[in-house]
N, C-alpha and C positions, 0 to 999 in steps of 0.2 A: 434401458441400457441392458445389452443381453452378449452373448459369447463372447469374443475379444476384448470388448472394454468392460466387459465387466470381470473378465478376470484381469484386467491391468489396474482399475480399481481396489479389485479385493491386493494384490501384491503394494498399493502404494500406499493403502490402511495398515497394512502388515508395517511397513516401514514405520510408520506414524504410531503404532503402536509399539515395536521395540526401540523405540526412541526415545520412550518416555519414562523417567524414574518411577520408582513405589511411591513417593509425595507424592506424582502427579494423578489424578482422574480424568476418566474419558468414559464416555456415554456416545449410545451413535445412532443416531435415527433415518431409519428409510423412510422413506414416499413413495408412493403412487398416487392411485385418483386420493389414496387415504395414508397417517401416516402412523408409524408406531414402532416406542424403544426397542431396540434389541435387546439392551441391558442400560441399567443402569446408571449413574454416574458411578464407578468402581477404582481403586487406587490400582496403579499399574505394577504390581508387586507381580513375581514371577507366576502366580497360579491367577491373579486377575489379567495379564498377558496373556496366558495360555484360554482363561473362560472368553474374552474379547476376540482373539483369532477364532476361536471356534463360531463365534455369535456371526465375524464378519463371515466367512466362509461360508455360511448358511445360507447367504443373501442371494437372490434367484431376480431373472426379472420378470417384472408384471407393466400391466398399461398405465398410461398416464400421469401425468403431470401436477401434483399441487403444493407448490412452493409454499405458499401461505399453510396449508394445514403443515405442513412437516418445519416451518419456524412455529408455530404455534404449540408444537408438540415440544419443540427446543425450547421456546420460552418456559415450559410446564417446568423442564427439566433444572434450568436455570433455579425457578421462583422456591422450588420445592427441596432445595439444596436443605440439609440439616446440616453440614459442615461445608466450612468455605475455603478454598484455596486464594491466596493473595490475589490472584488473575485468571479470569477466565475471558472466554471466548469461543466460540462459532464460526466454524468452518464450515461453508455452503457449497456442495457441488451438482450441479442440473446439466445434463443434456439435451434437458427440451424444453418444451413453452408449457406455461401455467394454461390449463386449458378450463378450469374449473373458476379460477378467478378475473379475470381480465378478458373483458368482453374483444370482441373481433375489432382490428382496427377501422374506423370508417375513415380516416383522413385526420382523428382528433389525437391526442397524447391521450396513451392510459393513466389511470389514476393506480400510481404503484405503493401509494401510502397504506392502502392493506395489507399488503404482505405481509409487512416488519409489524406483529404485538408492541404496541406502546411501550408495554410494562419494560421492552428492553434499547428502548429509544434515548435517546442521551438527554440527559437530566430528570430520566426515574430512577428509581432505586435499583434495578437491575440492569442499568444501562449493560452490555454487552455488544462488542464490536460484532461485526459479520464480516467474513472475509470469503468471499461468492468466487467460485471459479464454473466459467462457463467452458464446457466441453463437446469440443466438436462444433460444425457448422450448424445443427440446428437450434442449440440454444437461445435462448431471449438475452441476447445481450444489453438491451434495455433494461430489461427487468432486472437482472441479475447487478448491473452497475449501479439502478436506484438503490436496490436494498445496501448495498455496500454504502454510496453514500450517507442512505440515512441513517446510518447508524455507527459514522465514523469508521469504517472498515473499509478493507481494497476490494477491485475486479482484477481478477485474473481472467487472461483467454491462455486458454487449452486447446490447438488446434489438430495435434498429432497424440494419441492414442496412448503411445510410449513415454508424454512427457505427463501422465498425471504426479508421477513420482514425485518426479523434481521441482515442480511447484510446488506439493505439497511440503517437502524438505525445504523449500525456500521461508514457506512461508511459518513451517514452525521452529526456523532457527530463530527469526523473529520474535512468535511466543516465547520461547522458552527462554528469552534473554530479556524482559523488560525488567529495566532497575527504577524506571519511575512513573508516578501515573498524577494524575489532576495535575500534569504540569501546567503553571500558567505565567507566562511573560509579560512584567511590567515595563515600561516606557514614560518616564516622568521627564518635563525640558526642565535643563540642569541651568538655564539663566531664563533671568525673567523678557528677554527681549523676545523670545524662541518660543514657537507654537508648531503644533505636529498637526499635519492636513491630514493623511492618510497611512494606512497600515495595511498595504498588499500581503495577506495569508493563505491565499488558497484556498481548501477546506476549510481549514482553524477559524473558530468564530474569534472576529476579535473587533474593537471597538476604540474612537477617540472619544475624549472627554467633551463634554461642551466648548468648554473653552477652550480646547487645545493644548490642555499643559498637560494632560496625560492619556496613555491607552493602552491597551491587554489583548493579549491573544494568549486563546485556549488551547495550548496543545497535546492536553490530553496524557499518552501512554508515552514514553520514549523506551527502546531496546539502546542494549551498550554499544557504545561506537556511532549511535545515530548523530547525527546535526540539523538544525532547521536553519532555514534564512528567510526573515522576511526584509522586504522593502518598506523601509519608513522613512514619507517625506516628511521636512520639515522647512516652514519658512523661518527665515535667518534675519536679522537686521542688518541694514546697508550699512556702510562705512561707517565699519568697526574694525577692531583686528582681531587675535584667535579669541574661540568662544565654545565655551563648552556647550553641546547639543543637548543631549540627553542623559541620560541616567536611567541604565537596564537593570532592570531585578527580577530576579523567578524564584517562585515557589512550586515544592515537589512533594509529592507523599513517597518517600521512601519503598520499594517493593518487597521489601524483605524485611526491616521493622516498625512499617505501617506507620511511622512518624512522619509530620507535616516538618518540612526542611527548607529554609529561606536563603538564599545567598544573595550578594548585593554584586552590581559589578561596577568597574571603572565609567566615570563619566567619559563620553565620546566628543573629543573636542575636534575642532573645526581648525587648522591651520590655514591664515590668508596668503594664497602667495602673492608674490608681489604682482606678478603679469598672470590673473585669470585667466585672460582666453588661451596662453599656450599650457594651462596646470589639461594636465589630463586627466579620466575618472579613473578613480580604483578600477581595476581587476576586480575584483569581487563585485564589485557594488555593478560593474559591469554585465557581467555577465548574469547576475540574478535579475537585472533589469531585462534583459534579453529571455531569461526564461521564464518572467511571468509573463511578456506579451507574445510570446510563443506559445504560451499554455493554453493564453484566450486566442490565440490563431487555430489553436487545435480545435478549439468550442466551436469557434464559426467556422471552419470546415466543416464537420461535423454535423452543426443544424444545416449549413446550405446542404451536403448530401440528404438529410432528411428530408430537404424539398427537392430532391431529385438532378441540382443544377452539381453535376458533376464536375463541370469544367470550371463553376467559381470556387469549389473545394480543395481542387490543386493550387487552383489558380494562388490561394490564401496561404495554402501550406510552402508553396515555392518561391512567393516573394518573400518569405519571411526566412526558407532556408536560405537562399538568396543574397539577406541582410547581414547574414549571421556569416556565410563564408566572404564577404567584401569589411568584415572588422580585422582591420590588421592585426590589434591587442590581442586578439582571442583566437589568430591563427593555429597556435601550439598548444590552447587549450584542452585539457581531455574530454575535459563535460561539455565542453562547448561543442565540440565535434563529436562526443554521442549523439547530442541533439541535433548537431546538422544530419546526422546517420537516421535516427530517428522521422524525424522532418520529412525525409528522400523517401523513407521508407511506410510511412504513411502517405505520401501523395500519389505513390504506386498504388496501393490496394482504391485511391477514389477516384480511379480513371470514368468508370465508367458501373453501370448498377451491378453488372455482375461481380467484379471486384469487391465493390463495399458491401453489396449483401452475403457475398461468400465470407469475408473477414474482414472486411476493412472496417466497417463498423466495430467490430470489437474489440477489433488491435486499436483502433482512436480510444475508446471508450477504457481500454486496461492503460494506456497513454496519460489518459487524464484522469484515471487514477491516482497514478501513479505520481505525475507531478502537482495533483493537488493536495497529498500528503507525505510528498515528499519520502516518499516511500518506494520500498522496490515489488513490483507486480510480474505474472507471468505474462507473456505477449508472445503466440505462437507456438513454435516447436522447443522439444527441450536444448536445442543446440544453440538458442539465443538466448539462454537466459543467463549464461557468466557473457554475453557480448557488449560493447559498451556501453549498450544505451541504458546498460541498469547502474545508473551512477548511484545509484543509495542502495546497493546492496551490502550490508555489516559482513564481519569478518565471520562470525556466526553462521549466518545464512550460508556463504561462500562454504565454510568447514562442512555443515548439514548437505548441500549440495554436492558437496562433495564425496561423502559419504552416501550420498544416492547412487550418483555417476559410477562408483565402483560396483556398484552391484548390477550397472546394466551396461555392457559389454559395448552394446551396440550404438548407447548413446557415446561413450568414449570414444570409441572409431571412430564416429563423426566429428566429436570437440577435435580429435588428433588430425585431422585433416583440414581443419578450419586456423589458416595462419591468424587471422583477426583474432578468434575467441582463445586460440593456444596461449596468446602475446598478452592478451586480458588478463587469462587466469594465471601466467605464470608473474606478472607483476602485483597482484591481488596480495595483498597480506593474511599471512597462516595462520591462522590462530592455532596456542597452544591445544594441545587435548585436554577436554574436563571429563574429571571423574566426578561422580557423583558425590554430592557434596563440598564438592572441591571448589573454592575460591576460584575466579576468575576474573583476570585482570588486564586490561587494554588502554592503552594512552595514560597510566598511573588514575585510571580510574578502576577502583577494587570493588567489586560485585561478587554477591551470593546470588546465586539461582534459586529464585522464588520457585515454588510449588506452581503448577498450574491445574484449573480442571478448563475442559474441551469438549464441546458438545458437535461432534461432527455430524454431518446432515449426508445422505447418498442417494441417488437416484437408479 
């Protein structure tokens, strides 16, 4: 990475550095063929601000690619912590291919289980998310999407120069906002007739009981404002009348007084109507049913392009947008129609090899990301990222986004000339201004901003 991006690099560390309180730490490690601290893990007080910009500003570029040694160097940074912030994490950004680790492809799938140190793998002691933004078209977007996967983090694709900013501000209004973490959701059937078959979670590992009377899904971190939805069947007994299904419960560790926090909720009961076949399905239940098997149309997209058959990767993405603009219910839907927008706009980039090797591959791959954690991811230039298809973007993100967008003149001109993304952001909810220290409070859920430490990675 050398001239232009890498001074819009050093400007979007800049950002990520004055954005961060005196609680917070950050440490930041380069790569090349080899990798090594700039500083520290150091708390962001105004003279550790001022030592950090200086450190980033230093950064020059050199040859070569090795993703593994500069996680390895993160992990050091991670293990070797003498004080701990409530939350941390790992922000990964590469422009190129690991050229030290991952032999040439012959027709096989790499083995990308190296990359990621164990020691911060989910369920070691220093589990640590990665949050990989791939920049520019030469990136391994492969690479860069396993390591997120395996370690519970997103892909972001960065395809314009200008937008490392605003990904990066997307992605630490995120950090800086999680109020819970080892969240996990229980699912007990609340009569004895009722057994649960399955529990569609995406990423989130999550599991039924043998017997069917109960099951859990892990999900981990949550930021303020977020929501999950899985799909949980269940088989019901025949004629009977109303019947209560289940019974949800979650447990959370607190992110601000590190206490383990249980809440019970209401049983979900089943009302019979008289005439089934005209009862129609929830809305909700609707449309999450539509975007998990939209989510595996994007996978098999996706591996067919990896065998080259371009025309059955439309072919998959378009019946399924297809499906989705012939449901009348879901006509007026917003999410429903990001994803049909969505859908249209990944079948574009897999017309044919030069399309998906230029982006299409990555834009699918920050796609399923995205909706495998139900999370909001960067896809593209920075002028799509307030556009609809980011339906899980927090009011957080939006405000940190927004506070980007004003300091780059030119990214605005364009949001201002885009009626779609204008209409977006201007129905988008504000969130108040937080001051440091200051309470912050959304939908009468009342949150402190945990401390955070951050171990950014650059190429």
């Amino acid at each position: 990475m050398s001239g232009h991006k890498l001074a819009l690099l050093k400007r979007a560390m800049r950002f990520v550095i004055e954005n961060l309180d005196p609680s917070d730490r950050l440490s930041v490690v380069a790569f090349s063929s080899s990798a090594w601290r700039l500083f520290p893990l150091q708390r962001m007080t105004a003279s550790g601000q001022q030592q950090s910009l200086q450190a980033v500003n230093s950064l020059a570029a050199d040859g070569g690619t090795n993703i593994a040694e500069g996680l390895r160097k993160a992990a050091r940074v991670v293990e070797d912590r003498q004080a701990r912030n409530p939350v941390c994490s790992i922000m990964l950004l590469s422009d190129g291919v690991d050229s030290h680790n991952l032999p040439p492809r012959d027709g096989s799938a790499p083995d990308y289980g190296p990359l990621v140190p164990r020691s911060i793998l989910p369920g070691s002691e220093h589990h640590v998310p990665i949050h990989a933004f791939g920049f520019g078209m030469d990136h391994d977007s492969r690479a860069m999407h396993a390591v997120a996967q395996m370690s519970s983090g997103t892909f972001s694709f960065i395809d314009m120069a200008g937008s490392i900013q605003d990904a990066f501000a997307q992605c630490i209004g995120g950090l800086l906002s999680v109020v819970a973490q080892e969240t996990r959701l229980g699912v007990d059937c609340a009569d004895d007739g009722v057994l649960l078959t399955s529990i569609k979670s995406g990423g989130y590992a999550s599991g039924v009981d043998g017997d069917g009377r109960g099951g859990f899904v892990d999900v981990g971190r949550l930021y303020a404002d977020e929501g999950r939805d899985f799909l949980v069947t269940v088989r019901v007994p025949q004629s009977r009348g109303d019947i209560a299904l289940i019974r949800p419960s979650c447990t959370y560790r607190d992110a601000v007084t590190m206490e383990m926090v249980r809440v019970g909720g209401d049983p979900v009961t089943l009302l019979r109507a008289a005439n089934p076949a005209n009862a129609g399905m929830s809305l909700r239940v609707e449309r999450e049913w539509h975007r998990v098997h939209a989510t595996e149309d994007i996978a098999a997209a996706q591996t067919a392009a990896e065998e080259y058959d371009y025309a059955r990767a439309a072919s998959i993405l378009e019946a399924r947008r297809l499906l989705l603009e012939s449901c009348a219910s879901l006509s007026s839907d917003q999410q429903t129609q990001a994803l049909v927008a969505e859908l249209r706009e990944m079948q574009e980039r897999v017309l044919n090899a030069e399309l998906y090797e230029g982006s299409g591959r990555a834009y699918l791959l920050s796609g399923l990301s995205s909706h495998s954690w139900q999370r909001a991811t960067a896809r593209g230039d920075s002028t799509e990222l307030t556009g609809l298809v980011h339906s899980y973007q927090t009011p957080f993100m939006i405000d940190m986004l927004n506070r980007s967008q004003a300091l780059q003149p030119e990214v605005a001109e364009a949001l201002s000339r885009s009626p779609t993304i204008a209409s977006s952001r201007s129905s988008a909810p504000t969130p108040a201004p937080a001051s440091s220290g200051s309470p912050w409070t959304r939908r009468g859920l009342r949150s402190f901003r945990p401390a955070k430490s951050f171990t950014g990675l650059s190429l």
